[in-house]
N, C-alpha and C positions, 0 to 999 in steps of 0.2 A: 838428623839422619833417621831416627825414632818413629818421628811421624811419618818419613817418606817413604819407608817399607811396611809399615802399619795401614794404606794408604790402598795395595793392593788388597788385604786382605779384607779391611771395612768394604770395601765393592764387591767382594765377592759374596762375602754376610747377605749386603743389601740386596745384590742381583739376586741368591736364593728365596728371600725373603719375599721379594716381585714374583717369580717363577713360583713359590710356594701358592702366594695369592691366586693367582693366576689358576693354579689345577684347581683349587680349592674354589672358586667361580662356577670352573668347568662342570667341575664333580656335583657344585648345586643346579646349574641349568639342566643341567642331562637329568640327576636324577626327579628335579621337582618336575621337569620338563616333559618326563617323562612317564610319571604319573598323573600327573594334567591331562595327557594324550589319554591316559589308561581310564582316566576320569573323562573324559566326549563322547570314548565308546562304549562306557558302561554305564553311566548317566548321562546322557544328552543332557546339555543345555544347564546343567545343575552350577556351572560357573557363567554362565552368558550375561545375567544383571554384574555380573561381579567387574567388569574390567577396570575402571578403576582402582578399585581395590588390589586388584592383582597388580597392577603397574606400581601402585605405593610397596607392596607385599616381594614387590623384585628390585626396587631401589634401595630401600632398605637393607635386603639379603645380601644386594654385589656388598656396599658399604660392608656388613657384616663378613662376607666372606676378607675382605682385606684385614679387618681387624684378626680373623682366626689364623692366615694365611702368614702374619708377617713374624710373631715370636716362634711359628712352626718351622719358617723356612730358615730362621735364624740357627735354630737348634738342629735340624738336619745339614745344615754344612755345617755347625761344631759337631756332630754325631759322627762327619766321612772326615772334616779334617784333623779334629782334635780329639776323638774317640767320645766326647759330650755322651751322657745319658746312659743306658742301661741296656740297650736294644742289642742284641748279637742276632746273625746270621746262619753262625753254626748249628743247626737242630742237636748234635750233640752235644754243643756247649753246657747243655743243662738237661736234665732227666727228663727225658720226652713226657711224663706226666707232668710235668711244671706248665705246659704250654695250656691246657685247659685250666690248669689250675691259676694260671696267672690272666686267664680271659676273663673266669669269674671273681678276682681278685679289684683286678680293672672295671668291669661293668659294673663291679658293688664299690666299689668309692666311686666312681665318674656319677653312679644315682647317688648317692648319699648326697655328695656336692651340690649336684643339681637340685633335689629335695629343701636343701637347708635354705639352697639362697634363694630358688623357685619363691619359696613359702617368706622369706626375707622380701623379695621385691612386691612381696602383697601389701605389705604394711603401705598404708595409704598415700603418703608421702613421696614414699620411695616408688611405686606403684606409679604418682601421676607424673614422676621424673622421666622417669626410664622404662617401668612392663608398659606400660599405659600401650604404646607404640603396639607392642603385641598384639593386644587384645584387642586395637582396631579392626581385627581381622574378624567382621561377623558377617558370615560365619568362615573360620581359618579354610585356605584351601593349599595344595601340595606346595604353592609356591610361598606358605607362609611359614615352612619349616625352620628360617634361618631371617625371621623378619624382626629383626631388635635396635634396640634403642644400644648407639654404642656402649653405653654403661652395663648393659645387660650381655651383648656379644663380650665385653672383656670377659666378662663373670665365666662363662665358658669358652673361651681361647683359652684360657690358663689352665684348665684341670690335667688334660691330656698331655701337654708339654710336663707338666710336672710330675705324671703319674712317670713320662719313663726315665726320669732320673733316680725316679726308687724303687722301680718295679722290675726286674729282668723282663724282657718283651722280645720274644723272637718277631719278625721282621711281618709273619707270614700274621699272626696273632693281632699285631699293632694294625695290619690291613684289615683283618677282619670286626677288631674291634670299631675301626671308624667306616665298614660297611654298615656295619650293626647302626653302628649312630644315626649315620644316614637314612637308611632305611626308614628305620623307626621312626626319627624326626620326620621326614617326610608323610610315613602313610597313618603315622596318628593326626595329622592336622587335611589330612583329605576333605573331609564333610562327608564318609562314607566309610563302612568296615569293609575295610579289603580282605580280613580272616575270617575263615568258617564261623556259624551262631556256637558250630559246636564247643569248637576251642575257646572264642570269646564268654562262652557263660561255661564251660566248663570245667573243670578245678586246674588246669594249668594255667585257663585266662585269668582265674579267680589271683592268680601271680604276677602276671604279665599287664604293663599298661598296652592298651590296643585305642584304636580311634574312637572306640565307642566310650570307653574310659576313660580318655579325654577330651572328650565333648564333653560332658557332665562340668569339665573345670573352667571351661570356655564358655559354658550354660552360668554356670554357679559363683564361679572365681573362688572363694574358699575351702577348697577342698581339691583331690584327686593332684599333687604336684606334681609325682611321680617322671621318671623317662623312662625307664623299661620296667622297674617292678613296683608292685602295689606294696611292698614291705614296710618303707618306712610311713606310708599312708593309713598302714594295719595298726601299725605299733601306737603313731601319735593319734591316731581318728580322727583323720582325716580323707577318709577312702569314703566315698559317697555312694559308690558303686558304678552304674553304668546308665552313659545320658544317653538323649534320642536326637536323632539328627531332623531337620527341617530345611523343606526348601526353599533356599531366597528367593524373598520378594522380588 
């Protein structure tokens, strides 16, 4: 009798978990999709040798979005049926200064994470296993944001699910935080700076990883691991500074 009411709810797990993938697709076609467009009309022609690449660079990414899509969609139906995780709705639930304070909370472990195993998947081995996939992207274009070798997309599906089991995250903040993601992932692997020279050499980009700052690591491969800030790249030197972009052959 155990299994046959357990029976309902495993389907609804799983249907979440489909439905999760599923936006998570969505939210990569539009957005890469969408700077690709942004990238014809401000560079012609700067992805036209590339199609191939780009076709490998979107097979990969659907694969990749299933892998992010399916532990997320798991834990948002335990979040609405079982109360799972950390995340509340109420803005007073918690002292309206928590919500920035828990953005920048979030964004410095989800880089730290990234940082460590980024600079982990270099090591050669592990490198021709799994980044390798990555870096066939020469040179990366907006649709290579999310283009990984499944060992490398597990490495990040996981951070995010586990930061809101320890993190209080209002609903509004957890959206912004995976705007931020996206974003970022996206217009650092353009093949072009979409921010001002100013911002980009100026003491806040001197903070901020931006496209120009990572090219350099797609140029280099040792160095520049970063996902939104240059800190832990400061700290170990590993920060190479800022590469130059070229047009495909």
């Amino acid at each position: 009798m155990a299994s046959l009411t357990s029976q309902p709810t495993l389907l609804a797990a799983f249907i979440s978990a489909l439905v999760m993938s599923g936006i998570v697709a969505l939210r990569y076609l539009l957005s890469s999709g969408g700077f690709a467009w942004a990238t014809a009309l401000k560079k012609p022609g700067l992805y036209q040798p590339l199609g191939r690449q780009i076709r490998a660079e979107i097979g990969w990414s659907l694969l990749s979005c299933v892998i992010f899509g399916l532990p997320a969609g798991i834990i948002a139906w335990g979040w609405q049926v079982h109360g799972w995780t950390r995340i509340y709705r109420d803005p007073y639930a918690m002292p309206l200064w928590w919500m920035p304070v828990s953005l920048a909370i979030v964004l410095l472990a989800h880089d730290t994470w990234f940082y460590w195993t980024h600079r982990w998947m270099h090591q050669p081995r592990i490198f021709r296993l799994a980044h390798a996939v990555h870096h066939a992207s020469r040179p990366p274009t907006a649709w290579a944001a999310m283009s990984f070798h499944p060992i490398e997309a597990l490495t990040g599906a996981v951070i995010i699910p586990a930061l809101v089991f320890i993190v209080p995250l209002h609903v509004s903040v957890l959206a912004l935080v995976l705007t931020i993601m996206t974003v970022m992932g996206v217009t650092n692997h353009m093949g072009w700076e979409i921010f001002p020279r100013r911002l980009v050499e100026g003491r806040l980009g001197g903070w901020l990883i931006t496209a120009t700052h990572h090219q350099r690591h797609h140029q280099n491969y040792r160095c520049n691991y970063g996902l939104y800030f240059r800190l832990w790249d400061r700290l170990c030197g590993t920060d190479k500074g800022l590469g130059s972009f070229e047009t495909p052959a």
